[in-house]
N, C-alpha and C positions, 0 to 999 in steps of 0.2 A: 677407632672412633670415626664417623660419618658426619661433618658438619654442613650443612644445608641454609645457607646463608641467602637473604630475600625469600622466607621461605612463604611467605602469604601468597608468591609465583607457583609455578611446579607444580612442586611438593605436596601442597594442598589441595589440590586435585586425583581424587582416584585412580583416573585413567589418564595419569599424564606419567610421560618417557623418565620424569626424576622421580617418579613414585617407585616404578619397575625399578628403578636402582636401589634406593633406600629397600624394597624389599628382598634383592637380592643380596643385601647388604644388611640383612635382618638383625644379627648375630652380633654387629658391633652398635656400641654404644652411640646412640644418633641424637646431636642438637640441632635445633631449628632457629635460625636468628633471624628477624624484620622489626622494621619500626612499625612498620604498617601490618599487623596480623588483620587478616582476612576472617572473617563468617557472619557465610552467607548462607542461602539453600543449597547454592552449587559447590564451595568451595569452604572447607574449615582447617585453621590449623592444629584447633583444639581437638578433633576428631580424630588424626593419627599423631601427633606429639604429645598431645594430653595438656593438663592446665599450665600456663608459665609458671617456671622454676625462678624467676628471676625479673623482673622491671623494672627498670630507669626509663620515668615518665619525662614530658616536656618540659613540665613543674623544675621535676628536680634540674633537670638541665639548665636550665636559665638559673635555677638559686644557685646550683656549684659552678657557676660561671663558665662551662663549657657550648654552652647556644647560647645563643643572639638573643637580645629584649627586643619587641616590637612596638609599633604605634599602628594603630590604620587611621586611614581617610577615608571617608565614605563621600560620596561624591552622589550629589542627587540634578536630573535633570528635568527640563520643561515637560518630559515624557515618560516620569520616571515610575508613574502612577496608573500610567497607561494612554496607549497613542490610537484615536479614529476615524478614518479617514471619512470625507467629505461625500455625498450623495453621490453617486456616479464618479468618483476620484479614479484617474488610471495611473498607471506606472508610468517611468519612464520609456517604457518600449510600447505604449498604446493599450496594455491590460487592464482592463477594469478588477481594481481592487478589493476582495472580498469584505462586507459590511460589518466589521464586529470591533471589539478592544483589543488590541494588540498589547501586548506587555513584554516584561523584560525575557520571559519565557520564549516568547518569538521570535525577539529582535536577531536577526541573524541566522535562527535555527529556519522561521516559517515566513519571513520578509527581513526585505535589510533596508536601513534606513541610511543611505548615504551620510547626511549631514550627521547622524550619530557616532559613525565610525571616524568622520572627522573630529569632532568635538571632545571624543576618548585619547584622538589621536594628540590632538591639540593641548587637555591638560596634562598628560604624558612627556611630552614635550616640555611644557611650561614647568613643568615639576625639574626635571633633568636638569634644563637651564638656571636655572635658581640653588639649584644645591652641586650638583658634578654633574655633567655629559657621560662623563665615562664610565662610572658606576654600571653595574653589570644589572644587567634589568632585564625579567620574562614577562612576557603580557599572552596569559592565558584567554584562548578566543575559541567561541561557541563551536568550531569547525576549521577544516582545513580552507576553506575559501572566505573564510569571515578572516584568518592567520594572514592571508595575502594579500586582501586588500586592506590587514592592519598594518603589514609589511611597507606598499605602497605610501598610503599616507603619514606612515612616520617615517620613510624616507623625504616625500617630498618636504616634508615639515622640517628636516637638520638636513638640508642639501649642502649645509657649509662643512659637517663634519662626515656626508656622505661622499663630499671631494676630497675630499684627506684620505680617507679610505672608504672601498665600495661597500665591507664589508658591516661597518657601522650599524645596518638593521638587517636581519637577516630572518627568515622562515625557518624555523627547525620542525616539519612534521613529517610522519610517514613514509608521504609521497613524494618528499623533498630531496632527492640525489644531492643538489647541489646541501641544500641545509643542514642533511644530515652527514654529509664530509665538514663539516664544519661546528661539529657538535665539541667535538672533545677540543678542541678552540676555545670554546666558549667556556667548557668548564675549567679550564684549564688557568691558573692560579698565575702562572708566568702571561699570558696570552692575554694580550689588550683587545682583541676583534675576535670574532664578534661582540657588540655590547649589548646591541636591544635584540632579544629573541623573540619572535613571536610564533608561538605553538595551540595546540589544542590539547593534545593529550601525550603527543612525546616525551617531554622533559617535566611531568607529573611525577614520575614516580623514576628510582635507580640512577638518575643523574646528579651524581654529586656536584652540585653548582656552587663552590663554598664562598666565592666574593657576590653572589647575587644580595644587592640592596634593596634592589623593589621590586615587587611583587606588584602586576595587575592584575585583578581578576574581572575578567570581562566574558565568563561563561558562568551558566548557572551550574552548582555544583551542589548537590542532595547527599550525596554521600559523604559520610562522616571519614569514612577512610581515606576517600581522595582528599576531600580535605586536608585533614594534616599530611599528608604525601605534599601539596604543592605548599601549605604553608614551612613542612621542613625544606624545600629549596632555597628560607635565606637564614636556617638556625645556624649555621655554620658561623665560627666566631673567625677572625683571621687579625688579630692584634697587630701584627707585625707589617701588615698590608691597609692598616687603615677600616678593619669592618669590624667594628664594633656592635651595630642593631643594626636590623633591617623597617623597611616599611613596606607594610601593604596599602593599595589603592583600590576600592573595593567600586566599582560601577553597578554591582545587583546587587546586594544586599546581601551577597555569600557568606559577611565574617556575623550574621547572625548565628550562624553553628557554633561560635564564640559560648555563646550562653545554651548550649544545650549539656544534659548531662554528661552525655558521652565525649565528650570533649576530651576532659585528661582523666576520664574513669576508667574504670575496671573492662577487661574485656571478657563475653561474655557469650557464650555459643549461639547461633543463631537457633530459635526454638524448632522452626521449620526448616531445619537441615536433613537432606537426604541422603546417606550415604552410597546410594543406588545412582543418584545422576549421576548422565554423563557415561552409565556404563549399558550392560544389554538392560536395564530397569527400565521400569514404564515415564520413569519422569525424568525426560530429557529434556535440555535448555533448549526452549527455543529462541529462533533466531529474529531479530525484530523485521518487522515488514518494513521496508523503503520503498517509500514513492517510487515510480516508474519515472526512468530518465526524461522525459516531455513536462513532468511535473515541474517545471521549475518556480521557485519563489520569487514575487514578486519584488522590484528593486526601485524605490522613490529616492528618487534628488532632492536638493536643499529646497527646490520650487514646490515640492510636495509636502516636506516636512522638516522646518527647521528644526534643529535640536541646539539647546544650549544649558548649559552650567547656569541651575538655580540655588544652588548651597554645598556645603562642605563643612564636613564637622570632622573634630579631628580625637578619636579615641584609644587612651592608652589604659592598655590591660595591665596587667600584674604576670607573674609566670604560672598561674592558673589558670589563664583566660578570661580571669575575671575582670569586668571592666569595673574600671577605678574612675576617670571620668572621662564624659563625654561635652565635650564643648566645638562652639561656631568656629571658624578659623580663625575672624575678631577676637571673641574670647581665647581664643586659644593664644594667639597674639600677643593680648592682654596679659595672661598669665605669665607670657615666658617673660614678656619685659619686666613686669615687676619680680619675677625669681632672681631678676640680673639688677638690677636696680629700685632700692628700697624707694626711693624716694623721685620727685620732679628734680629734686637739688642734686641730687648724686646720680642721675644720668647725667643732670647738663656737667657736672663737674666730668665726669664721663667724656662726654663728647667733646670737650674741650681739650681735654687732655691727649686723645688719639691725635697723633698729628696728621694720619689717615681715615679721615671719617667711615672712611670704607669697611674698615676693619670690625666695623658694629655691624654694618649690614651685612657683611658679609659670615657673623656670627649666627643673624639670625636666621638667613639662608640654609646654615648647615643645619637647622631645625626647621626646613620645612616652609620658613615662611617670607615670600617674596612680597615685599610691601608695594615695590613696583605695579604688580597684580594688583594688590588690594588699592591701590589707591585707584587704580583705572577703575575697579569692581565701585567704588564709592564714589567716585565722579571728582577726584581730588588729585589729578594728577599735575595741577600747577602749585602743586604743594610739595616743600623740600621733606626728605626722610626723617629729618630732625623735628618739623613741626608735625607732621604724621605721626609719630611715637609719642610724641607731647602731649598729642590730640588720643592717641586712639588707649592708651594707656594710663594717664593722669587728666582727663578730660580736659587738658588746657586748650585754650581757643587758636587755632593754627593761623599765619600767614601765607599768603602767596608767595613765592622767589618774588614776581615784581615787587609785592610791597616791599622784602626785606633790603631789595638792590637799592628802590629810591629812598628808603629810608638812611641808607650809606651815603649816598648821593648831597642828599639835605645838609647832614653832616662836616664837621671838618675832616674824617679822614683824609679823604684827596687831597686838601692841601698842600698834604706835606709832602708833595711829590710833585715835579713840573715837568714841563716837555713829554717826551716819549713817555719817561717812565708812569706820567700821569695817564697817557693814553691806555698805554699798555694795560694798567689796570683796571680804567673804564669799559676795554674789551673785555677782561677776565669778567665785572660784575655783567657785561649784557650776556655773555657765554653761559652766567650761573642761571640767569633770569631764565632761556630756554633750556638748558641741558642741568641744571642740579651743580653740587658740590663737588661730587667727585673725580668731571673731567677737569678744574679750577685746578685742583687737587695735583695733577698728572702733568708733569711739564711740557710732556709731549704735545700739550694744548697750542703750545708755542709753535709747533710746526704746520699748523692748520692754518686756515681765516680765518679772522683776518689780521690774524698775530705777524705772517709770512714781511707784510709788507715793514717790519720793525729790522727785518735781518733774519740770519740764523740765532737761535736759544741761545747762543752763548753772545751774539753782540747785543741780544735781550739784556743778558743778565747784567752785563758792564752798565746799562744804566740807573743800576739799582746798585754800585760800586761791587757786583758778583756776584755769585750763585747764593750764596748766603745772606746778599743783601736781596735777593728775589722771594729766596724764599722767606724770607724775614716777612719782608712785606705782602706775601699771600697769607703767612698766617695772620698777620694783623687785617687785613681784610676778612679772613673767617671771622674771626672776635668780632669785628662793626658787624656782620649781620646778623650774627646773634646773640649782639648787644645787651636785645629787648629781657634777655632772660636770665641777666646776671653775666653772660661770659663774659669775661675781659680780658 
């Protein structure tokens, strides 16, 4: 028996070196295994193995619990529609810019748009930060020079976790010596670094990447076959390691193949397959034309063309690819908090109860959603996370931190507390007023400004008769600020 495993490679070509084997190996019984079967005019696998004896689709995988469920993000920008430049506009190197629509079809293959590749770079980042840094993440890019300067700018963008290690974003393409000694690293299940890959077509297909969590897709991709090839890079379930589903972030519009038939259907010979190409036959592949080296593409800086994040909507399929729904991030928001909490009454009982307020946000984070972000996105960032959920969820009317601090202030709280130990907590409410709840929260607050000049944390805490009298009295300070809404 002859088993021919990736067989949509080789095998599936007439005149290729594994065909000569399988037919010199005529005589024994031959199977052909891929997820990804190829046909096309050049290449079938149904033309020498004949129809599949056997399929386990994507479908079934995600319902027998063996793949990963997915979400994507689509992600739309000020340009997303199509970018043109101005009467006479030149590059950054002095070229005058050819006059027409540039589209996502260009961006990077026929001009590159600086501030774009920042902007990709940028919610890329902002994503990682909000849910794990370390989660194993490929960002699929139009070519191998679009890979490296997405390299660059998601370097500069985590230079805190590019100091810990160099290897934190790395190029896996091709032409990459260094990137490609560093592959099986990346796929590699024990192996922390690399984290962020960026490729074009390398790690598409035959790389089993089984903790990849997110998926970018920042090249246009037409074919249905490469499709699922990079979308199987994060089916891989890993229970035991924390990977449960993955996410993809989609910047063109690629998870429209989502809704195409071919999706999880049948495979089906391509009608115009030649059995002759490729070989002495008249219908040989040709080879595509490439610009002449002097051609090179035009390159606009942010002075030419800013780009930035105008929406995001976040949709989750079914194990069909069917999409089930599609909603804003808001909405989307929306929905998870009320999946978590029926009611306005039973968050705030909620959040009172955490004795780390963090522990909400940091639940919602592992879904994707940094309210951080969203409040900056809404112009609401002197607004604490509690009255932002309140607001953005159960339409209640939000506070400011200042209102909720003076509204403490006005109060007896303070009272009951004198000297130091009164100060002490007059700092903690100006602390909350700028920074939020949850450095209040963190005792190590004590070791900053301008808590320092009270002593070290522990002759802090003797003023409050000890740690437990400290913390006693930061959680009753939580309760006074959000008084307003039943807590007590």
């Amino acid at each position: 028996m002859t088993q021919a495993d990736e067989c949509h490679r080789g095998s599936a070509k007439k005149d290729s070196s594994w065909r000569k084997i399988l037919d010199y190996f005529s005589s024994a019984t031959q199977i052909g295994m891929t997820a990804t079967p190829k046909e096309t005019k050049y290449i079938s696998n149904i033309d020498y193995f004949g129809e599949p004896v056997y399929t386990y689709s994507l479908r079934q995988g995600i319902d027998d619990g063996f793949l990963a469920p997915f979400r994507v993000i689509n992600i739309k920008t000020n340009i997303g529609e199509g970018w043109r430049p101005f009467k006479g506009q030149l590059d950054k190197y002095g070229n005058e810019i050819e006059d027409r629509i540039y589209t996502n079809s260009d961006f990077d293959y026929n001009i590159v748009l600086e501030s774009r590749t920042e902007e990709v770079a940028r919610e890329i980042t902002n994503y990682l930060k909000s849910t794990d840094r370390m989660q194993k993440t490929i960002v699929f890019c139009a070519n191998e020079d679009h890979a490296e300067r997405m390299r660059i700018a998601l370097t500069n963008l985590n230079a805190d976790m590019v100091q810990k290690n160099p290897d934190y974003v790395v190029r896996i393409t091709g032409s990459d010596a260094y990137g490609k000694s560093k592959l099986d690293y990346f796929i590699s299940v024990s192996s922390e670094y690399p984290v962020i890959a960026t490729t074009s077509k390398l790690l598409s297909t035959g790389a089993d990447c089984k903790m990849t969590k997110l998926i970018v897709l920042d090249q246009m991709i037409n074919s249905m076959t490469e499709f699922k090839q990079i979308i199987g890079r994060g089916t891989r379930i890993r229970e035991k390691e924390g990977k449960t589903h993955f996410v993809v972030m989609d910047f063109r519009n690629v998870t429209r193949l989502f809704a195409d038939p071919d999706w999880d259907g049948p495979i089906e010979q391509d009608d115009g397959y030649d059995p002759n190409a490729g070989t002495d036959g008249t219908s040989k592949k040709i080879d595509p034309i490439l610009p002449p080296p002097d051609n090179v593409k035009p390159i606009i800086d942010e002075n030419g063309c800013q780009v930035e994040v105008t929406g995001k909507t976040v949709s989750v399929y079914d194990s069909a690819g069917k999409l089930l729904r599609q909603e804003s991030i808001v909405d989307y928001t929306k929905s998870n908090i009320l999946g978590t909490y029926a009611s306005l009454d039973n968050f705030i009982r909620q959040w009172s109860k955490e004795e780390k307020k963090e522990v909400i946000r940091d639940e919602l984070l592992s879904r994707g959603i940094d309210l951080e972000k969203m409040k900056k996105d809404q112009g609401m960032e002197d607004v604490d996370d509690y009255d932002f959920i309140c607001h953005v969820a159960f339409d209640a009317k939000p506070l400011t931190r200042r209102e909720r601090a003076e509204g403490v202030k006005k109060r007896d709280f303070l009272n009951k507390y004198q000297g130091v130990a009164r100060e002490v907590l007059e700092a903690l409410l100006d602390k909350y007023m700028n920074t939020g709840i949850y450095e209040i929260e963190n005792t190590e607050v004590l070791k900053l400004d301008p808590f320092m000049k009270f002593g070290k944390p522990s002759k802090i805490a003797q003023y409050f008769g000890g740690k437990e009298g400290y913390l006693s009295a930061v959680r009753g300070l939580e309760a006074e600020l959000y008084k307003d809404r039943g807590i007590a």
